[in-house]
C-alpha positions as CSV (number, residue, x, y, z in Angstrom):
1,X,0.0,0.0,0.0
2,X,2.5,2.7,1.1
3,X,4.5,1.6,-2.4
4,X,1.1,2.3,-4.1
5,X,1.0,5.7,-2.7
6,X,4.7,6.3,-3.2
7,X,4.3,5.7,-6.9
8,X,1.0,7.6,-7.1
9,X,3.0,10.7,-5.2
10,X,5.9,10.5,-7.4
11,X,3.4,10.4,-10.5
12,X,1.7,13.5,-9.5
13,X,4.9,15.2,-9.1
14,X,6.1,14.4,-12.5
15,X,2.5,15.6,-14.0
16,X,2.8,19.0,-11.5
17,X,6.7,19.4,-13.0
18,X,5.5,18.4,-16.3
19,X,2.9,21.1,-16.1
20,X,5.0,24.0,-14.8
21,X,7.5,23.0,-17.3
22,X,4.3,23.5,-20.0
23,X,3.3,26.5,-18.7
24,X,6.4,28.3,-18.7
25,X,7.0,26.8,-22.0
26,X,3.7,28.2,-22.6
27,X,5.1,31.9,-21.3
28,X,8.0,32.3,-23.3
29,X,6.2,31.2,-26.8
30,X,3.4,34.0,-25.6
31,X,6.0,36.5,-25.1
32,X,7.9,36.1,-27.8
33,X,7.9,37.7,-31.2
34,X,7.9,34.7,-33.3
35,X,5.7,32.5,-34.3
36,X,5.1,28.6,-33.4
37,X,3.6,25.6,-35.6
38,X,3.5,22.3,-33.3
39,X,2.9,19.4,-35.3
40,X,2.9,16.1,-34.3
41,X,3.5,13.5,-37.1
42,X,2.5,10.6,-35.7
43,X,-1.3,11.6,-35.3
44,X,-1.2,14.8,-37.0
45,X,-2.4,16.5,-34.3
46,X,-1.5,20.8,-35.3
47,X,-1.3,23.6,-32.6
48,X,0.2,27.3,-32.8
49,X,1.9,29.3,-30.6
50,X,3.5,32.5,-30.1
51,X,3.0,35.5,-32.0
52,X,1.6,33.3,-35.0
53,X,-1.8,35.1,-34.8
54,X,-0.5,38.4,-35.3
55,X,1.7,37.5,-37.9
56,X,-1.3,36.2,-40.0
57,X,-4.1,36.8,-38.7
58,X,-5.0,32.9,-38.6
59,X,-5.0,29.8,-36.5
60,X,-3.7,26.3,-37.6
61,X,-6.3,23.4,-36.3
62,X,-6.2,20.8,-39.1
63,X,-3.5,19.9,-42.2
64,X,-5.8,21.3,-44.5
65,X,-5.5,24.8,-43.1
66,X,-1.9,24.9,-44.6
67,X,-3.6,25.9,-47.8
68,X,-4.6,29.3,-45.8
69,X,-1.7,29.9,-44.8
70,X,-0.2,29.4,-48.4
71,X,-3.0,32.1,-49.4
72,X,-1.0,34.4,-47.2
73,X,2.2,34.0,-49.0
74,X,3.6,35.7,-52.0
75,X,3.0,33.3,-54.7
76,X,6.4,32.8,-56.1
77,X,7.5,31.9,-52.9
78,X,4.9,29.1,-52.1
79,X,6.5,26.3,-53.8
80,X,9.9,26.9,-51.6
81,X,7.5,28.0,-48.4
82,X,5.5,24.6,-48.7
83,X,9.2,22.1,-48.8
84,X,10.1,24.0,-45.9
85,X,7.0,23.1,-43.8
86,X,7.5,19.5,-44.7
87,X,11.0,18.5,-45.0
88,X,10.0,15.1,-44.2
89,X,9.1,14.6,-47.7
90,X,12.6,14.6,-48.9
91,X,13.9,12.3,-45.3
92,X,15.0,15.6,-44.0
93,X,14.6,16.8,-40.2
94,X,15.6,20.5,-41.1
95,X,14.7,23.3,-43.5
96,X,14.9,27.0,-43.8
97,X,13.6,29.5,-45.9
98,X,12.7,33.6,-46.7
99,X,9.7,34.1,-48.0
100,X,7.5,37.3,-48.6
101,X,3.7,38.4,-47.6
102,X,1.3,38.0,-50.1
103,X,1.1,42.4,-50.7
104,X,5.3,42.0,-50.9
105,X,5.6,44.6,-47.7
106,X,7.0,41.9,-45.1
107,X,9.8,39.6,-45.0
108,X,9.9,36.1,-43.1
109,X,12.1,33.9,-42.2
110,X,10.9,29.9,-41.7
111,X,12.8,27.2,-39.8
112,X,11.6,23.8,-39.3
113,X,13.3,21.3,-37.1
114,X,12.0,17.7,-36.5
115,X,12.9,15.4,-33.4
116,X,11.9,12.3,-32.4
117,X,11.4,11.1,-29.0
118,X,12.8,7.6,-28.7
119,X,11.3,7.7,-25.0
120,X,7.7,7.9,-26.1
121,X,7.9,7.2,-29.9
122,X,6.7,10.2,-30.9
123,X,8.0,12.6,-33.7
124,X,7.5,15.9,-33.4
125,X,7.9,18.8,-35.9
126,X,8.3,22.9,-35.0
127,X,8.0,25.2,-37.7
128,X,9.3,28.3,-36.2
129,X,8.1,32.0,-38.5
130,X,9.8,35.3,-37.7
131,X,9.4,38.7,-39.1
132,X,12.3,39.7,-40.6
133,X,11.1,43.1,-42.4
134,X,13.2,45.1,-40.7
135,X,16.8,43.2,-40.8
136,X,16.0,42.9,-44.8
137,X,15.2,46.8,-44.6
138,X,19.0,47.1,-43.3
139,X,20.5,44.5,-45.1
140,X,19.3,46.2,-48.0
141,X,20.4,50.2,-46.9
142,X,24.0,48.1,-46.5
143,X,23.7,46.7,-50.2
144,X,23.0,50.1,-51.5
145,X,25.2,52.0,-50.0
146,X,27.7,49.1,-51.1
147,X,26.6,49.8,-54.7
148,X,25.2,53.6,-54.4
149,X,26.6,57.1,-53.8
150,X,24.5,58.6,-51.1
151,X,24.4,62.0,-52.8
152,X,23.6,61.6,-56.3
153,X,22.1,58.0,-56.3
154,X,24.2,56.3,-58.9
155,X,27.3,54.0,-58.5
156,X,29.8,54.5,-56.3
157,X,33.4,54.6,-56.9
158,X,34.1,51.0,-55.6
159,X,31.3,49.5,-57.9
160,X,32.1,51.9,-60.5
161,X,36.1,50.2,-60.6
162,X,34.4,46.8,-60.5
163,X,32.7,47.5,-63.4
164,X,35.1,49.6,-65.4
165,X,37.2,46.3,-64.6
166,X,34.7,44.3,-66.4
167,X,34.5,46.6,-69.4
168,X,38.6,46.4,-69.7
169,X,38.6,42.5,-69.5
170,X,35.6,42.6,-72.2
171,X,37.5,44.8,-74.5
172,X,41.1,43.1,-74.0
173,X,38.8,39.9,-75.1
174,X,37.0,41.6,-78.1
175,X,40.2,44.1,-79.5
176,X,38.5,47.4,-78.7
177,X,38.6,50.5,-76.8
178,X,37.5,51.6,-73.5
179,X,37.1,55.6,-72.9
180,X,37.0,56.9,-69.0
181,X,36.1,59.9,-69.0
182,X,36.8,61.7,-65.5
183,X,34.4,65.3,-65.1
184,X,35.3,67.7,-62.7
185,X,33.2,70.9,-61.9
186,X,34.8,73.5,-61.9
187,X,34.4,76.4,-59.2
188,X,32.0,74.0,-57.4
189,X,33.5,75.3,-54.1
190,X,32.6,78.3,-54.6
191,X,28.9,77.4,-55.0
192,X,29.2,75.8,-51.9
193,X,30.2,78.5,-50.2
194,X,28.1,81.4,-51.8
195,X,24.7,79.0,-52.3
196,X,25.5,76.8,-49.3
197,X,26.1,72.7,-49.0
198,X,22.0,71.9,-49.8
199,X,21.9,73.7,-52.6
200,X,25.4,72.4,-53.7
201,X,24.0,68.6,-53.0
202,X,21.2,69.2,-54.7
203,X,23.1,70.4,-58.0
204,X,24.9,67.4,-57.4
205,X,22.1,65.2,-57.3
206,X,20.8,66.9,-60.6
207,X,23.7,66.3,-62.5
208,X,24.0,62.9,-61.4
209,X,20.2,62.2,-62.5
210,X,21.2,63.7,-65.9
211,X,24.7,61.4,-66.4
212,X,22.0,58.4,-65.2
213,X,19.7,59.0,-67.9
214,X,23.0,58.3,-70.1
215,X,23.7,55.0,-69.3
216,X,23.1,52.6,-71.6
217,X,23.5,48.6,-70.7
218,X,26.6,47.3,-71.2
219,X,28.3,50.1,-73.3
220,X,27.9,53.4,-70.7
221,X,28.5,53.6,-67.1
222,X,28.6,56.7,-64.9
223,X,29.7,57.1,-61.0
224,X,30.0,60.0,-58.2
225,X,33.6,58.6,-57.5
226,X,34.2,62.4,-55.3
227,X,32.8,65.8,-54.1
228,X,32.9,67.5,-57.5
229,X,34.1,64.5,-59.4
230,X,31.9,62.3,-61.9
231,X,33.2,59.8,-63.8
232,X,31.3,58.3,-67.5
233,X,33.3,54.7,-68.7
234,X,32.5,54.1,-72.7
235,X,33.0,51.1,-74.1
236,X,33.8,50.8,-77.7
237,X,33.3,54.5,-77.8
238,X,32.2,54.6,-81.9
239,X,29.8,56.8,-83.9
240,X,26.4,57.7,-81.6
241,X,28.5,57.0,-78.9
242,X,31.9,58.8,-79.0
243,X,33.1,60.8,-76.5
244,X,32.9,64.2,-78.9
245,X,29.3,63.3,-78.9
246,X,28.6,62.7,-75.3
247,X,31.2,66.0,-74.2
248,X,29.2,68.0,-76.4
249,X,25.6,66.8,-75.4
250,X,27.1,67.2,-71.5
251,X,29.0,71.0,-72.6
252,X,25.4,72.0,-73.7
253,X,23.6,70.9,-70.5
254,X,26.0,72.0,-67.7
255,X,25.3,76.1,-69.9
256,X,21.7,75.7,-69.9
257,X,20.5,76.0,-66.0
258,X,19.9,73.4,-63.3
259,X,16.5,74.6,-61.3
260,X,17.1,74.3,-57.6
261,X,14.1,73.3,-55.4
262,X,14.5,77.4,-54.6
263,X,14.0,78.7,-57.3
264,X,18.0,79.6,-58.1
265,X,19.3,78.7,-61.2
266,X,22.8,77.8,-61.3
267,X,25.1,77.1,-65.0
268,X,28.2,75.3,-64.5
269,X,31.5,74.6,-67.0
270,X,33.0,71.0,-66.4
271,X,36.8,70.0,-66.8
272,X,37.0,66.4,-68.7
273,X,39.8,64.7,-68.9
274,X,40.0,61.2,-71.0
275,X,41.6,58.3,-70.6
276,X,41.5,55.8,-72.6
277,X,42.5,51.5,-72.7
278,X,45.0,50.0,-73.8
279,X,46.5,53.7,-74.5
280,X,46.8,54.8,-71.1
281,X,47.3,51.4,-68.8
282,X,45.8,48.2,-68.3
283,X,43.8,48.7,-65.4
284,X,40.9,50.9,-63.9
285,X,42.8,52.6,-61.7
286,X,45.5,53.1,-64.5
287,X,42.6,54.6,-66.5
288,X,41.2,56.8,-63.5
289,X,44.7,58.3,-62.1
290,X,45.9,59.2,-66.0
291,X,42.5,61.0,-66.3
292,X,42.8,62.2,-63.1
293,X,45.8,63.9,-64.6
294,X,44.8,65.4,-67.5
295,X,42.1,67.1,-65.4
296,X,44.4,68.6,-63.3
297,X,46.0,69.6,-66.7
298,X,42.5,71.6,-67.8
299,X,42.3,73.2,-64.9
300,X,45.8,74.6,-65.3
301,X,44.5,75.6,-68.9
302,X,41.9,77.8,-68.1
303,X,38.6,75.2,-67.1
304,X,35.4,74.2,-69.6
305,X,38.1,72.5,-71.9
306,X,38.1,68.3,-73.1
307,X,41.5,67.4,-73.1
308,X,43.1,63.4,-73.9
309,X,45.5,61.5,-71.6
310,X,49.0,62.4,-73.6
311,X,52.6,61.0,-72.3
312,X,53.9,64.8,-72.3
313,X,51.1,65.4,-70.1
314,X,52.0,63.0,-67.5
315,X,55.8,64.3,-68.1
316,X,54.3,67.9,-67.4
317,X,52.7,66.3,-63.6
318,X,55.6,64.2,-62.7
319,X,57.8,67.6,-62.9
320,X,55.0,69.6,-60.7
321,X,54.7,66.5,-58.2
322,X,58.8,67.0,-58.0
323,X,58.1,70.5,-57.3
324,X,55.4,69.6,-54.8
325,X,57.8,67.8,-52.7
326,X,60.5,69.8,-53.3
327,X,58.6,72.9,-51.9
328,X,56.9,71.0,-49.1
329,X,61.1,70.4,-47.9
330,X,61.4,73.9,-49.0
331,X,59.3,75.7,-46.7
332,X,59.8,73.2,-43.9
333,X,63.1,74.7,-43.9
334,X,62.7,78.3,-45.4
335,X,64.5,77.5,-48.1
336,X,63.5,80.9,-50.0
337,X,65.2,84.6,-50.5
338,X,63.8,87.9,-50.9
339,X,64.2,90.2,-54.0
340,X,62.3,94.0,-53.6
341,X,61.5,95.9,-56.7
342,X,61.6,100.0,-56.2
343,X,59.0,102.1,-57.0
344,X,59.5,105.7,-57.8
345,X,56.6,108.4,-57.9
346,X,56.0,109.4,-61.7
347,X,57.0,113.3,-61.3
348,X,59.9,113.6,-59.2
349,X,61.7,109.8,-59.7
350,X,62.1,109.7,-55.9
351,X,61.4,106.6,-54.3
352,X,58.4,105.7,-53.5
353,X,59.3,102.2,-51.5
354,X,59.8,98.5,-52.6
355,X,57.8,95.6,-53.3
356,X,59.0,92.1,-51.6
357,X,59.0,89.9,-53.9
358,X,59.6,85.9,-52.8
359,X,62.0,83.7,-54.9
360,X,62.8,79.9,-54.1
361,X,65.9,78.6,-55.2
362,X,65.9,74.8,-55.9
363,X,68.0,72.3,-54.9
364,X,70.1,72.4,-58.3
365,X,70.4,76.4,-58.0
366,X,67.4,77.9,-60.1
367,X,65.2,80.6,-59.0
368,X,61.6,79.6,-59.3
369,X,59.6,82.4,-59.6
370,X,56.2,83.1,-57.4
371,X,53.8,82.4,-60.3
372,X,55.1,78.8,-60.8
373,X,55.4,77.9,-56.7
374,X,52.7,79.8,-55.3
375,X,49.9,78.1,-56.6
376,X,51.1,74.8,-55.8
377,X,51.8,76.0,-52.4
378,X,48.3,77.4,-52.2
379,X,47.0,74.3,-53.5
380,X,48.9,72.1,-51.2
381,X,48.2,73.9,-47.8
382,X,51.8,75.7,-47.9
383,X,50.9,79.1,-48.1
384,X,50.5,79.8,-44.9
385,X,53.8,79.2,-43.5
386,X,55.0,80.4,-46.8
387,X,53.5,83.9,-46.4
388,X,54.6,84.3,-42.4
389,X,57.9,83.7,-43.4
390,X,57.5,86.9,-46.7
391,X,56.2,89.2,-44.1
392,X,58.9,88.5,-41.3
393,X,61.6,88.5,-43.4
394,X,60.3,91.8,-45.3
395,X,59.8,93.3,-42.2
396,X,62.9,92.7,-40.8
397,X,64.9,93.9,-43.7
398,X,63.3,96.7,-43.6
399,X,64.0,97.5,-40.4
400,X,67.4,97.3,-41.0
401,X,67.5,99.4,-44.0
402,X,65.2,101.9,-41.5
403,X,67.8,101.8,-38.9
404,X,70.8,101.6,-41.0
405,X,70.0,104.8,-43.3
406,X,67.4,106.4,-41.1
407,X,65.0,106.3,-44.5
408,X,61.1,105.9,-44.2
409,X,60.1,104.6,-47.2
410,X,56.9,101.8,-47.9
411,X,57.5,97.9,-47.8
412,X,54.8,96.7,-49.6
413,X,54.2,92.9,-48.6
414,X,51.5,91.0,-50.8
415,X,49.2,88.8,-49.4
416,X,47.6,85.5,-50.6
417,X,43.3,85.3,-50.4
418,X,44.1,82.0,-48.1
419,X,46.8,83.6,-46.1
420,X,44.2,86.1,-45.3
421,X,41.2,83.9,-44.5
422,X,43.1,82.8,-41.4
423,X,41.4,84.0,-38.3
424,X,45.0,85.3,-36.6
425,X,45.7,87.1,-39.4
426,X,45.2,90.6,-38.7
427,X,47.1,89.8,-34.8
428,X,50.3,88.0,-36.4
429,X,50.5,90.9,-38.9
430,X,50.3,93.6,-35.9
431,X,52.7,91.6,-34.2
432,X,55.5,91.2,-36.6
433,X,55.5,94.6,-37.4
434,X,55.3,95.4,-33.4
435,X,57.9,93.2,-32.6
436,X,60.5,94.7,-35.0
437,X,59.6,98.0,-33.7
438,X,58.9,99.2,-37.2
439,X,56.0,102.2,-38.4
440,X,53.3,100.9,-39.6
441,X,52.8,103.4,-41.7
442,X,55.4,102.2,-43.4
443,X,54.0,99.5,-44.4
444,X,51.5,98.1,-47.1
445,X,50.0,95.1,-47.6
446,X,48.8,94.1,-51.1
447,X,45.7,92.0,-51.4
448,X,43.8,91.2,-55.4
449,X,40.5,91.4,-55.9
450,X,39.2,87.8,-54.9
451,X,39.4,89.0,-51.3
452,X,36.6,91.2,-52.2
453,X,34.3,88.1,-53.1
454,X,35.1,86.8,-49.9
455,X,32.3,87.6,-47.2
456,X,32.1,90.8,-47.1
457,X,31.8,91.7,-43.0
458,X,35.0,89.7,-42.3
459,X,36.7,91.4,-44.8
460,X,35.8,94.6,-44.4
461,X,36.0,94.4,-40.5
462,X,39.9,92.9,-41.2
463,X,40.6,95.6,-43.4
464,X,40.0,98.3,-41.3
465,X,41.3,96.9,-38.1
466,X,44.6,96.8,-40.6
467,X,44.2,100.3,-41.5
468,X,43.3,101.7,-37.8
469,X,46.5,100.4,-36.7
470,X,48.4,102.2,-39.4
471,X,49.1,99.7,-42.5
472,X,47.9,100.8,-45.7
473,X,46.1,98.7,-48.2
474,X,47.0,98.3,-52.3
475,X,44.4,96.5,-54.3
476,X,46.6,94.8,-56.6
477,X,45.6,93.6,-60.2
478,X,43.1,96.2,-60.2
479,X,41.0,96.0,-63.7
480,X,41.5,92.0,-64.0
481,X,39.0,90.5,-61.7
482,X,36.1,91.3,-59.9
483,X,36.3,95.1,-60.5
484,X,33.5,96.9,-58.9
485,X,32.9,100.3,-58.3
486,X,30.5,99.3,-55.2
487,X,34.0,97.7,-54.1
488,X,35.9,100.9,-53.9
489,X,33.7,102.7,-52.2
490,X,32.9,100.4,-49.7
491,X,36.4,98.6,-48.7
492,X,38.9,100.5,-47.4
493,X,41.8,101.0,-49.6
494,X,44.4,103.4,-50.2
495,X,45.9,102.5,-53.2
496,X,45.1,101.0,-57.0
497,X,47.8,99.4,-59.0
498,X,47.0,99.2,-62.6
499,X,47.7,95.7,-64.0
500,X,50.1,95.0,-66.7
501,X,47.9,93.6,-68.7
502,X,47.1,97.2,-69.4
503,X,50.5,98.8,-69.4
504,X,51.4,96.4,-71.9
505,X,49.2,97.6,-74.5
506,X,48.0,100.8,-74.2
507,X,50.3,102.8,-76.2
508,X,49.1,100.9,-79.3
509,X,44.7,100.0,-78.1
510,X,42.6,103.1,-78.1
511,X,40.2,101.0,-75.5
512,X,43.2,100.1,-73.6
513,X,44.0,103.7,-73.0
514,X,40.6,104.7,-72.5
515,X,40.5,102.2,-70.1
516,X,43.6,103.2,-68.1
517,X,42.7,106.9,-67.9
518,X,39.4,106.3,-66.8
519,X,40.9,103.8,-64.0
520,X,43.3,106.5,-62.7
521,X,41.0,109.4,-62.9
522,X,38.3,107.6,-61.1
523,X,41.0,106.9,-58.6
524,X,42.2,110.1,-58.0
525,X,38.5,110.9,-57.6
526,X,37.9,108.7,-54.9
527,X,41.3,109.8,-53.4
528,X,43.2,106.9,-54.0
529,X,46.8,106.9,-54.9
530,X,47.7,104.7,-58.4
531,X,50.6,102.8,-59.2
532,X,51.5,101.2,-62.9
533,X,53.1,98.2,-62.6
534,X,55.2,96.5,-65.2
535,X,56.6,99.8,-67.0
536,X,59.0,98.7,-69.2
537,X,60.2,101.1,-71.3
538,X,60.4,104.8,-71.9
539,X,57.6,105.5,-74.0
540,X,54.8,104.0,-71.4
541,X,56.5,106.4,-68.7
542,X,56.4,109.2,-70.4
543,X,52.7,108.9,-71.2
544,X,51.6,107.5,-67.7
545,X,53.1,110.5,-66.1
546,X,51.8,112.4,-68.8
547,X,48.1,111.2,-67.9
548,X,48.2,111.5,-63.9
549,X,49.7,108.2,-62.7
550,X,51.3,108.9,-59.1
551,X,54.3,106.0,-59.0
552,X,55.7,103.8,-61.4
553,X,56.7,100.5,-61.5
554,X,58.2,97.9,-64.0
555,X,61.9,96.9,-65.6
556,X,62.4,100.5,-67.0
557,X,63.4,101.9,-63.2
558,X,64.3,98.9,-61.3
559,X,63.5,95.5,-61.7
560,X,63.1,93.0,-58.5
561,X,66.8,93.0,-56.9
562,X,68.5,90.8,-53.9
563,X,68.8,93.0,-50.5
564,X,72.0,94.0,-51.4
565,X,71.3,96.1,-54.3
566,X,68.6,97.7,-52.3
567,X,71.6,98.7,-50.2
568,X,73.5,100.2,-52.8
569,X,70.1,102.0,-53.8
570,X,69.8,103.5,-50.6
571,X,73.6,104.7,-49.8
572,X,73.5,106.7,-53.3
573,X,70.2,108.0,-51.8
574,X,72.0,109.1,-48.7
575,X,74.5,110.5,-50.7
């Protein structure tokens, strides 16, 4: 008897484990996002669990109900959907599949394990559903933005290499040409800055849409590969198809106007350099770096030009890139010297001051000039050390030509648009010039009109804390650039230097001269002092002292000399 009720005990334990086992079972399949299909294969006996329900909206009670679910499914995926429920058709105890809803909007993902249970001979078969809408929703975001440029919505670099790769191998197979041609914007910078970022994006974005509507399937490509930078891969570029036809088609849609979303309308030029296989390299990134290039090579050439890969060309880059690195080891050290070209007032001859002109000698002895350096030196993030060391160095010299001869005279100093952008400036200048204990109305600074484009509170605000502290300010170039009368009245600026541009031709162009006279008589007007730079010979004196010019300057007086010829200038002076 007490065995009896020791195995009845012990059974009633079991069923009480067995059920808390169920019911927490029970719990987690409730509170769980996925869905449940218990099936049991020996008597067919079907049960669901979970979040099945919400998922769709359904029970399962009988086998027949499948076909409801099946209704539910998207029907392409039914066939692979219906081997997954029932693996054990094919002797398998496991499947898995994706499938999609019926209306395409929600992803699932189907697992089916079956067990059997030696113990009590049963075989038992869960079908586990989970909503996987959102994971596809980021696996997708990952495979565009593997494939996509963000801005503009066509292919990205990387893609773009893969399949300019594929063009390549294709032509080296078929004997036939492959053209790259690499696009570059030009001046988009400054649309950024004067329009702002959204609106550049969104030109961005247009022109992208317009190089998509290009493409043709297996024979034209196109990519945002950078910022500015769009990139068109032709293959077999023949007849309809040619890269005259498509620059030509692209020159005329970049002048007509893209429409922002505000209303602006904005024209742009392109630089396009081409490069093209077998002729320049084997590879896509042979293909992209040559046209990369030649770009650079437009840009040198004045912008809105087409211009093929050429081996002088590359010749022509290698030499700047040796200039690039010898002028990065350059101004590390301050490898330069200083020349100073005088300037002499028109009517009496005297001397007017000197301009500080910066020279770099290279390591096998030549003088580079400014024109050649300085731009690569802007270009390259240089210029600023470059310029602190032309106004130190003037500065100094002058003080010791001040101290030495006891002469006040104007060191003019000229100043790049990026060297003035800097916010300490205005404070570095000031303390140079206080540090060397020199007047500072002895000195100038000359800036060119593309400060003025800059914004014009900053610059303005710059300029006069310049001027209240004594410098004076030459606007150099003066006729060649963003001339504006609205300028002159509204910056503050001492003096106008005529350009040479000018000087060089107005003894033999009436509108030259016209030009010229109205420039200095405007000048005078406004009280500014002139100076003609680039007077070479006799005749062009003569006649710009003639019509009013205050001080000349040019090869006909003094061309740019080393310090010590300034010395000798100034002890005949003294004399």
């Amino acid at each position: 008897m007490e065995d009896k009720n020791y195995r009845i005990d012990l059974l009633e334990a079991q069923n009480a484990k067995l059920t808390k086992s169920e019911r927490i079972y029970r719990m987690i399949c409730e509170s769980s996002d996925f869905g449940y299909i218990y099936q049991n294969l020996t008597n067919d006996e079907i049960e669901t669990l979970g979040a099945f329900e919400n998922l769709f909206g359904m029970k399962l009670q009988r086998m027949r109900d499948f076909d409801l679910l099946y209704d539910k499914i998207f029907e392409e995926d039914r066939t692979i959907v219906a081997d997954t429920f029932f693996p054990e058709k094919e002797n398998n105890n496991y499947a898995t599949c994706e499938c999609r809803s019926i209306n395409d909007h929600v992803w699932y993902r189907i697992i089916t394990r079956i067990e059997n249970d030696e113990d009590t001979g049963c075989v038992d078969k869960i079908i586990t559903i989970m909503n996987i809408t959102k994971e596809k929703a980021r696996h997708s975001d990952l495979l565009y933005m593997a494939y996509y440029d963000i801005t503009t919505g066509i292919y990205n670099r990387n893609y773009f290499v893969s399949l300019l790769t594929e063009f390549i191998s294709r032509a080296d197979r078929e004997k036939c040409r492959v053209s790259l041609m690499m696009i570059d914007i030009d001046d988009f910078k400054k649309i950024n800055d004067v329009q702002g970022i959204i609106v550049g994006d969104e030109l961005l974005q247009q022109v992208g849409s317009y190089l998509k509507s290009h493409m043709v399937k297996d024979k034209i490509i196109c990519s945002h590969v950078n910022n500015d930078i769009f990139c068109v891969a032709i293959y077999d570029p023949v007849g309809k198809y040619s890269v005259e036809n498509f620059y030509q088609t692209l020159k005329k849609r970049f002048a007509d106007a893209f429409v922002m979303s505000t209303g602006q309308e904005i024209s742009i030029t392109a630089s396009v350099g081409v490069a093209e296989f077998p002729d320049a390299g084997g590879s896509a990134l042979d293909l992209i770096n040559c046209a990369d290039i030649v770009v650079y090579n437009c840009k040198k050439m004045g912008k809105n030009i087409l211009q093929y890969f050429e081996a002088p060309i590359l010749d022509d880059f290698l030499k700047n890139v040796d200039i690039e690195n010898k002028l990065k080891e350059a101004a590390f050290n301050n490898n330069f010297i200083m020349y100073y070209q005088p300037q002499y007032y028109a009517s009496s001859r005297k001397l007017r001051g000197v301009e500080a002109l910066i020279r770099w000698k290279d390591p096998a002895g030549r003088l580079i000039p400014p024109t050649v350096f300085i731009p690569i030196a802007e270009k390259n993030g240089l210029i600023d050390s470059i310029g602190k060391f032309v106004v130190e160095e003037s500065i100094k010299q002058y003080k010791k030509w001040n101290v030495f001869y006891g002469e006040h005279f104007k060191i003019s100093i000229n100043i790049s648009s990026l060297q003035y952008k800097k916010d300490d400036f205005v404070d570095s200048i000031m303390t140079i010039i206080d540090r060397n204990q020199v007047d500072p109305s002895d000195v100038e600074l000359e800036i060119t009109e593309s400060i003025l484009i800059d914004d014009f509170e900053a610059v303005t605000t710059k300029l006069t804390r310049i001027r209240n502290f004594g410098v004076s300010i030459s606007l150099d170039d003066f006729g060649t650039g963003y001339s504006s009368l609205s300028y002159l009245k509204k910056f503050p600026i001492d003096t106008l230097k005529v350009d040479k541009s000018f000087i060089d031709t107005v003894l033999d162009d009436a509108s030259t001269r016209i030009i010229t006279e109205s420039i200095l008589n405007m000048s005078h007007a406004m009280g500014f002092e002139t100076i003609a730079e680039g007077v070479e010979n006799e005749k062009q004196f003569n006649y710009l002292t003639e019509v009013g010019c205050d001080v000349i300057q040019g090869f006909y007086l003094g061309k740019p000399i080393p310090p010590e010829k300034i010395d000798e200038l100034l002890s005949s002076i003294r004399k």
